[in-house]
Residue, then its C-alpha position, 0 to 999 in steps of 0.5 A: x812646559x807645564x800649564x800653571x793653575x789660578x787659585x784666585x779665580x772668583x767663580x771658581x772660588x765661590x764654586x768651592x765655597x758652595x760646595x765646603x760650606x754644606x758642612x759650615x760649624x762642623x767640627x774636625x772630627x774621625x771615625x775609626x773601624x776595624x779592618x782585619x788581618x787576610x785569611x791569606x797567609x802569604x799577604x803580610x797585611x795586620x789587623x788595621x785601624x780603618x779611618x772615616x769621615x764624620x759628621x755631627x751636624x743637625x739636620x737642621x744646621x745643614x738646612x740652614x747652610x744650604x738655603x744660604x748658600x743658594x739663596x747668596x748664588x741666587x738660585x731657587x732655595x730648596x725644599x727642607x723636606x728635600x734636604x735629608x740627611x741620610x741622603x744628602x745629594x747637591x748640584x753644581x753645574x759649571x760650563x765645559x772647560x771652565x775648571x770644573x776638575x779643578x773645582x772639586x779638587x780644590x774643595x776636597x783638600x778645603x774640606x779636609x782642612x776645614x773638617x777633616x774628611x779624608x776619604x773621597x771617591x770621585x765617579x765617572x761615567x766613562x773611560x775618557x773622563x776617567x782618563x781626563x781627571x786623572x791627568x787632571x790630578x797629575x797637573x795640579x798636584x804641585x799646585x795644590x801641594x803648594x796651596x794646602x802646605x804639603x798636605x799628604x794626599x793620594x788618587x788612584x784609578x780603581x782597578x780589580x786586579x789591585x785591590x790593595x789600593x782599596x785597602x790602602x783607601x779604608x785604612x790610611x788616615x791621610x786624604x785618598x782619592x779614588x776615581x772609579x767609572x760607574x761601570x765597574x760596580x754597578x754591575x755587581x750590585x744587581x746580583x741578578x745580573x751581575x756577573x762581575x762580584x770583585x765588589x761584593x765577595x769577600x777577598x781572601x787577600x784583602x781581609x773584607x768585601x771590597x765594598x764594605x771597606x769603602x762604605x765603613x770610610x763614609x767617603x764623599x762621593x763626587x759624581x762627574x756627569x750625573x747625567x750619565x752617571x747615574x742615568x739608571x736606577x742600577x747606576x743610582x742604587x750603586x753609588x747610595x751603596x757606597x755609604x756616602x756621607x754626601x754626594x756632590x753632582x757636578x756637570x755642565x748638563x744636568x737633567x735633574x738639578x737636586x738642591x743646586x748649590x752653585x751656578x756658572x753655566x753657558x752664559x755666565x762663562x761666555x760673557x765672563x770670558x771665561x772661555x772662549x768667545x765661538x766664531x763659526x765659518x759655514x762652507x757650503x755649496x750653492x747653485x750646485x751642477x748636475x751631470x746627469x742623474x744627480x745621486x748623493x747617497x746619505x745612508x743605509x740602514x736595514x730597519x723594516x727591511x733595506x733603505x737608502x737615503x738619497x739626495x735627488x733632483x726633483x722635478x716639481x709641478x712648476x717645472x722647477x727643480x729642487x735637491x731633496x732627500x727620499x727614502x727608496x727601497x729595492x725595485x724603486x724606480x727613480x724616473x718615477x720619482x723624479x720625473x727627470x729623464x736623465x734618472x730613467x734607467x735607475x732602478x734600485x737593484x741591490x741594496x748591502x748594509x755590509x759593506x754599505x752601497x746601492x746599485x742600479x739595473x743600469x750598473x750604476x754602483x754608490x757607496x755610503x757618503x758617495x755622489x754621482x752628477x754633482x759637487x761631490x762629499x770630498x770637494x766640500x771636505x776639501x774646502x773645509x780642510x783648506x778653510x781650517x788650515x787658512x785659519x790656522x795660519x791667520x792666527x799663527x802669524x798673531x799669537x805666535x809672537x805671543x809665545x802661544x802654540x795654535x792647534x787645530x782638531x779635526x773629527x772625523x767619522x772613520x779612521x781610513x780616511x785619515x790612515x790606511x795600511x797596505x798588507x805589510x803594514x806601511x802607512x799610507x795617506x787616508x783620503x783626508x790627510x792626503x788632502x791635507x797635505x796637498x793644501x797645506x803644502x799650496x797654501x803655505x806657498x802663498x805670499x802672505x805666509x811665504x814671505x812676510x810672515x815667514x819669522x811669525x809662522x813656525x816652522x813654515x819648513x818642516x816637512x808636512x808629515x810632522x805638522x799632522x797626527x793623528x789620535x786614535x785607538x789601535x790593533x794589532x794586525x798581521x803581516x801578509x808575508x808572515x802571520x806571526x807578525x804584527x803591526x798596530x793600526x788605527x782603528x774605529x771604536x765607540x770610544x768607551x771599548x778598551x782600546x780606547x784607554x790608551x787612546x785618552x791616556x796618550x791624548x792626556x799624556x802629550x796634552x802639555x808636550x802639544x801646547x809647546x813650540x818644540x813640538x811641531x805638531x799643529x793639526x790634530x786628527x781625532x775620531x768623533x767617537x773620542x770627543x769628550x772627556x779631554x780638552x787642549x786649551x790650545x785649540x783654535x780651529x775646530x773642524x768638524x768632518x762629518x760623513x754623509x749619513x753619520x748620525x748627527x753632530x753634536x756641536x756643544x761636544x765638539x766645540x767643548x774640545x777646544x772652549x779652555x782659555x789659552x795657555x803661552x809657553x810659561x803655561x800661563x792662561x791669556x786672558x785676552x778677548x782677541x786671541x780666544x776665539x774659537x772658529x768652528x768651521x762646518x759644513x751647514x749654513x751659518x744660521x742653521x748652527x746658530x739654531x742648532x746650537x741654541x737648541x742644544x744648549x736647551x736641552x743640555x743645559x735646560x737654559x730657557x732663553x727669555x724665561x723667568x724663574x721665581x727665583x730670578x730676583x733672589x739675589x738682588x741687594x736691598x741693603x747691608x747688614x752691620x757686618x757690611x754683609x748684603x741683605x738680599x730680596x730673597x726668594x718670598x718677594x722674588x716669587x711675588x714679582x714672578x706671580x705679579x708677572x704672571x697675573x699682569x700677562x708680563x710672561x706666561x706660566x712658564x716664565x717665557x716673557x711676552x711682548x706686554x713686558x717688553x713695551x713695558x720695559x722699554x717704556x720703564x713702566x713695568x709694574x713690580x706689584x710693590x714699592x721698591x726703591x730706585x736702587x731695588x727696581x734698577x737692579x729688577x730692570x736690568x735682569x729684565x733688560x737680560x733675559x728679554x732680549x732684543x726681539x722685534x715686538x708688536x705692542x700687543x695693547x695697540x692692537x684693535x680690531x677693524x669693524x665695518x663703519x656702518x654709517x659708510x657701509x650701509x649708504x646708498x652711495x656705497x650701494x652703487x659704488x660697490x655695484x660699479x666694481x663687482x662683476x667678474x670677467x673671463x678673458x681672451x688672447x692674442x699674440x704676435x710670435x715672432x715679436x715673442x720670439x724676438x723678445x725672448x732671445x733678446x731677454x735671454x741674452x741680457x739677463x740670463x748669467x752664468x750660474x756656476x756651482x760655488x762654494x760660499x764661505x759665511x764667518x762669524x761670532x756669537x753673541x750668547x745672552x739670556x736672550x738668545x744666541x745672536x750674531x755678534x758684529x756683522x758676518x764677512x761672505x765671499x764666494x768660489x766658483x768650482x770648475x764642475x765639469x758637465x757631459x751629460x746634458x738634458x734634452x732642452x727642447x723637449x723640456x721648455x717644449x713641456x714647460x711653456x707651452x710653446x712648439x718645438x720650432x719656436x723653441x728652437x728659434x728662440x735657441x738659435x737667436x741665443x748669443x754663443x756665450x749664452x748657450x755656453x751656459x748651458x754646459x755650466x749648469x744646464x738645469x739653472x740655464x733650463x729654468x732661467x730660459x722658463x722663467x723667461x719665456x713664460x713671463x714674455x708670454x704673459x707680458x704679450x698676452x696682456x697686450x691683446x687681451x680682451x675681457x668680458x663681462x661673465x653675466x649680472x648674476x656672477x660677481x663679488x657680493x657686497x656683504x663678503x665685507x662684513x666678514x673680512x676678519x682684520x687686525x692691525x697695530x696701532x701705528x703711522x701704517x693704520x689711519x682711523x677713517x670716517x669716509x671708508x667702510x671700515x674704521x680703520x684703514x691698514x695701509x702697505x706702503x708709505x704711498x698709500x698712507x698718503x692716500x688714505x689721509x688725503x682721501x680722508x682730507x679732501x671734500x671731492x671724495x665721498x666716501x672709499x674703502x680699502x679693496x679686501x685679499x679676496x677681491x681679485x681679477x684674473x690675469x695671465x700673469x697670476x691674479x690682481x688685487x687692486x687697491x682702492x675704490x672711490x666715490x668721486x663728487x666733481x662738485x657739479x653733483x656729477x659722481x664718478x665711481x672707480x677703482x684706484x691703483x696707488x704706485x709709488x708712479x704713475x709712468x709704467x717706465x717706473x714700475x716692474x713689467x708684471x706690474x705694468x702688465x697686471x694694471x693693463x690687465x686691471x683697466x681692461x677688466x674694469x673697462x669691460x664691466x663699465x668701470x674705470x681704473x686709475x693709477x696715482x700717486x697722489x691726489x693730484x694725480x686722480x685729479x688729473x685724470x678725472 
């Protein structure tokens, strides 16, 4: 088969108009150069006629036509001063997988038809690019033979050892391509450091300086990834030494935008469903067991002397124990750093770089990636492998039927775990396949594949050895039985060394032979190293195998792999939202990708989510002309709205949108700084609606600050009701500890479960906008359990014994009361059983503290002082939570609940309170159970001028049944305290309830 290519497609058409239309009222015009005959006698080369691009535009036509092209794309119109003609120099970014190749093919073959430039060089920056565009033009060279009437064209890949192809490019008055990497000239121009001169020497066989016939064709220079291309000054220098007559930067990264003609970036293609909409599976472990000493090692490196990244259990002040990663260093102790007994004994006593490991004075050996006393790395890879291979699948059975080839990719961090060689060459399974093949074969058993959908799923019965291949570079070995003799294996490389050329070409090669179905191969193996450059329009599922302590993943460059739209088996693309959906299975939570990849997209792409730009409103339509041509904005007025914004506090200097725009937007009452028509301000509206996103806002011109209400605050009456409440207390305890021992077992069976280590599986899609990456749709979660096996087991009572305070015979008690299937929870996961049985134990404590708790007042001169109000520093919002007060301290009251909003306007409403305030943060009273800040204090008048003065606890009860038991046990608290200073504390709900109980 053979992939057919679109010419009709809008924004790849606007793409090349941007690009020929530089040159718009050029005339077809050519340049002739002499190019001698070799001083080589054996070459049969004449003196030749040499053919150049040529331009006779003014610099000022040149101007003109870029700034209306920018200003019809709606881009920010460049600087004259920036468009010079003796170093013209433009931008197109377009999105990963979007036809970018295609692009600047198709505007090649239009710029000679419409000026008749002949000479082209297209510059790339590595090997797999080179590789990628050269496949390229192979596929679509019927395509474009098509289009353009047989024009007679010509590409080659530059290569030293032919330089009569460079003979041919100067010398031919038909169009020539060339494609170059960078790296192949750059070198030579620093002549101090050069030590490759094919470019610059003069070349017996070809009759001149390599680079001197190409800087006489004045060629068009199309710079691939600009971003890497010329990220030197060298790289810079090399291809202005080429004598371009223009130099076209096409990327979907650009650091440097110069002059950009042309935009169709992340968001354009995401939402234009122009490539595949991205669906992410997260697996990752949860609750995971410890079997003993919990070791995962992340990575080694030898900067400043040898280190080892570890994850570890750590024990923390609380007595809980959380997984975090530390550095160590030879003769690290790790009891010491963990302060877990089960770690004594690991000492660091060796640490190696070459091979990459640790060990321990106890004898203890970890390689780089391994873990000890845990859900090990290939557990979870194993996960992965089935999630990916399950998608897989699931997507066979519905686009089978629509004659189009699923293909899975999964990159991997080094080649032995996919294949290994003993001595004599044979192949052997590497960790990864083996584990592909087990699942592959259990999971295709299942009769959801098995047998209903036996007819949609290909090849269910091909042996599992053809469904899988691997892509990566090789090297001859030898044979241990005899030297002399070679095999090729695969091998880790960088991704730009040699070897890697035939890597990329057979990646391109077999490109189309993978999309068809006679072709049983399905699931891809490929080095991370090998991750740009080439693309299958094919893939579906996007695995990403990452080793512990490999550098980090870049998820744009492995998504990029698979974001092309898909192709059936005629070859043509399927424009259907259903069926391109890319599912990127990881392992790291969902919402830990979706922050990294909008992170990435940012410094990528340079998108700045929920910005303006003075440019953002170029392209808005005012009117048409008398050729039905749209008359725009324009950048002028675009920028006077920008400024506008500025000035009215709508987006900060930067262009970010600040919550004053979006009250205003929503309200539609955003102030353009000028009178447009309703036509004019709905288009302004709805790229405001774009770029401001969905956030959740305050209304930043509702905010008001909470000043004390002197007339309250100064009163006599609040003197004495303030001096009621502020004295501070100490309390005592007692407690019955066979009822606490009865109350712990029995909590401990009921409410302690068994807490198994599980693989969490989270899918969803993205929503990609101007605002933001959002979740499109809700995300589908569902769990399994892992059979972890524990047989090193922590000392229990010696560890509750520390964190509760208890004696080791309660301890022991409290365990032997325990239900047999309860203490078998503590072979499941005994760290998770060990601080359950904490949380119990203390809380029970606590709870049987309050009950025989005693306060007493500490003195008269230790106490909360009245003046403390005053420089309580409150802001709130102006909303149903905020009531304005004329009996409280303060202003306002700022409420917390529904319950208390209630009270705080029935205190306002009702003639028997005086007066009340809001009891700030710091007005706290100990407790065993942490501190307690009460809600209200309140003047009473019972109307026969008797005054009461107490403190009020608003509850959505009044019936400790309904409240929390920490609750309850912090009011109890809160009454006794009260109570000891000859105050009084209620409960209520509403009002009814204070006058109940007054």
């Amino acid at each position: 088969m053979k992939i057919q290519f679109e010419g009709n497609l809008n924004y790849q058409q606007d793409a090349i108009e941007a690009v020929v239309d530089v040159f718009k009222g050029q005339e077809k015009l050519q340049s002739n150069f002499t190019v001698l005959a070799p001083k080589d006698q054996t070459i049969d080369y004449d003196a030749d006629l040499g053919y150049a691009n040529k331009i006779n535009l003014l610099p000022k036509q040149i101007v003109e036509n870029v700034q209306t092209i920018q200003m019809k794309n709606g881009l920010r119109i460049s600087d004259p001063n920036k468009i010079d003609r003796n170093d013209l120099q433009f931008s197109i970014e377009m999105e990963t997988g979007t036809g970018k190749t295609y692009v600047f093919t198709r505007s090649i073959m239009e710029m000679n038809r419409k000026y008749g430039f002949k000479k082209f060089i297209i510059v790339v920056p590595s090997v797999s690019i080179r590789e990628g565009i050269n496949k390229s033009l192979e596929l679509t060279d019927d395509h474009f033979k098509k289009v353009f009437e047989n024009t007679p064209y010509k590409y080659f890949i530059y290569d030293s050892s032919n330089l009569s192809q460079v003979r041919d490019f100067a010398t031919s008055d038909q169009i020539r391509i060339m494609v170059i990497n960078v790296q192949a000239f750059s070198q030579d121009v620093d002549t101090a450091k050069g030590s490759k001169r094919i470019m610059l020497e003069y070349n017996d066989k070809l009759g001149a300086k390599p680079i001197s016939l190409l800087q006489d064709t004045n060629p068009i220079v199309i710079v691939d990834e600009p971003q890497s291309t010329m990220s030197s000054k060298l790289q810079i220098q090399s291809i202005k030494n080429l004598n371009p007559i223009a130099i076209y930067r096409f990327s979907a990264t650009h650091k440097e935008k110069i002059n950009l003609l042309y935009k169709f970036d992340a968001i354009d293609a995401y939402n234009d469903g122009k490539v595949k909409k991205i669906e992410v599976a997260s697996v990752t472990a949860k609750d995971e067991v410890s079997d003993g000493a919990f070791i995962q090692v992340l990575g080694i490196s030898n900067k400043n002397g040898f280190k080892v990244k570890l994850n570890l259990d750590i024990k923390g002040k609380n007595g809980k124990v959380t997984r975090s990663s530390k550095e160590v260093k030879l003769g690290d102790d790790l009891y010491q750093i963990t302060k877990l007994d089960q770690y004594y004994g690991f000492n660091v006593s060796e640490i190696s770089t070459e091979p990459e490991f640790i060990e321990f004075s106890n004898g203890q050996f970890l390689q780089s990636g391994q873990t000890l006393g845990g859900v090990n790395d290939s557990d979870i890879k194993r996960k992965l492998i089935a999630k990916t291979i399950q998608e897989h699948l699931d997507k066979e059975v519905k686009l089978n039927p629509k004659g189009i080839k699923v293909l899975s990719l999964f990159f991997i961090d080094k080649v032995a775990r996919y294949r290994e060689y003993d001595e004599e060459g044979n192949k052997l399974n590497g960790e990864y396949a083996q584990i592909f093949e087990e699942e592959y074969n259990r999971i295709i058993q299942s009769p959801k594949y098995k047998l209903s959908l036996f007819k949609e799923v290909q090849d269910l019965e091909v042996n599992v050895l053809d469904v899988h291949k691997g892509y990566f570079s090789t090297d001859k070995r030898s044979k241990k039985s005899n030297s002399k003799d070679k095999f090729e294996a695969f091998k880790d490389t960088s991704g730009s060394v040699k070897a890697d050329e035939d890597t990329y070409h057979l990646i391109m090669t077999e490109k189309e032979k993978l999309l068809s179905f006679d072709s049983p191969v399905r699931f891809i193996f490929s080095h991370t190293a090998l991750r740009e450059g080439w693309d299958n329009p094919n893939v579906f599922q996007i695995c990403l195998l990452k080793e512990m302590g490999a550098s980090e993943i870049r998820r744009r460059q492995e998504i990029g792999r698979g974001l092309r739209i898909s192709v059936d088996q005629t070859g043509n693309r399927v424009y259907d939202e259903n069926v391109n959906i890319l599912t990127t299975v990881v392992n790291e939570s969902f919402k830990d990708f979706v922050e990294e990849y909008q992170k990435e997209l940012n410094e990528d792409t340079g998108i700045t989510f929920g910005h303006l730009a003075i440019e953002s409103f170029n392209t808005v339509v005012t009117s048409v002309d008398e050729n039905d041509e749209p008359v725009y904005l324009g950048q002028e007025t675009s920028s006077q709205i920008y400024q506008t914004f500025i000035e009215l506090g709508y987006i900060d200097k930067k262009g970010k949108i600040q919550d004053t725009l979006k009250i205003h937007l929503k309200e539609e009452t955003v102030d353009l700084g000028q009178e447009f028509s309703e036509t004019v301000s709905k288009q302004i509206y709805n790229i405001l609606k774009q770029v401001a996103g969905s956030l959740e806002i305050k209304d930043n011109d509702k905010k008001v600050e909470i000043n004390i209400n002197k007339e309250v605050f100064l009163s006599e009456d609040f003197k004495k009701l303030w001096d009621t409440i502020k004295y501070k207390t100490v309390y005592q305890v007692e407690f019955d500890s066979e009822k606490l021992i009865e109350n712990c077992i029995k909590t401990i069976n009921n409410n302690v479960l068994n807490q198994q280590a599980k693989i969490e599986f989270v899918k969803g899609k993205l929503a990609v906008g101007k605002g933001g990456i959002e979740t499109d749709g809700e995300l589908k979660t569902y769990v399994e359990n892992l059979e972890v096996e524990v047989r090193s087991l922590p000392d229990i009572i010696t560890y509750l014994q520390n964190e509760t305070d208890l004696t080791r015979k309660t301890i022991v008690l409290i365990l032997k009361g325990l239900e047999a299937r309860v203490l078998k929870y503590f072979k499941t996961n005994p760290q998770a059983f060990i601080e359950k049985c904490i949380d119990v134990i203390n809380i029970q404590k606590r709870l049987f503290i309050v009950d025989g708790i005693k306060y007493q007042k500490i003195g008269d001169h230790d106490y909360y002082e009245q003046k403390e109000l005053e420089k309580t520093d409150a802001i709130g919002y102006l909303s149903k939570y905020m009531v304005e007060a004329s009996k409280s301290a303060f202003d306002y009251t700022l409420c917390d609940s529904d319950v208390e909003l209630n009270l705080a306007r029935e205190f306002e409403s009702s003639e028997n309170v005086s007066l009340y305030t809001k009891l700030p943060g710091w007005f706290k009273i100990p407790t065993p159970l942490g501190s307690y800040n009460p809600d209200w204090a309140i003047l009473y008048n019972k109307g026969d001028g008797e005054k009461l003065y107490f403190v009020t606890e608003s509850k959505g009860t009044i019936f400790d049944e309904g409240l929390k038991p920490i609750e309850t046990g912090k009011i109890k608290c809160g009454k006794e305290h009260f109570k000891a200073i000859g105050s009084r504390m209620i409960v209520a709900h509403t009002m009814d309830d204070i006058y109940n109980q007054v």
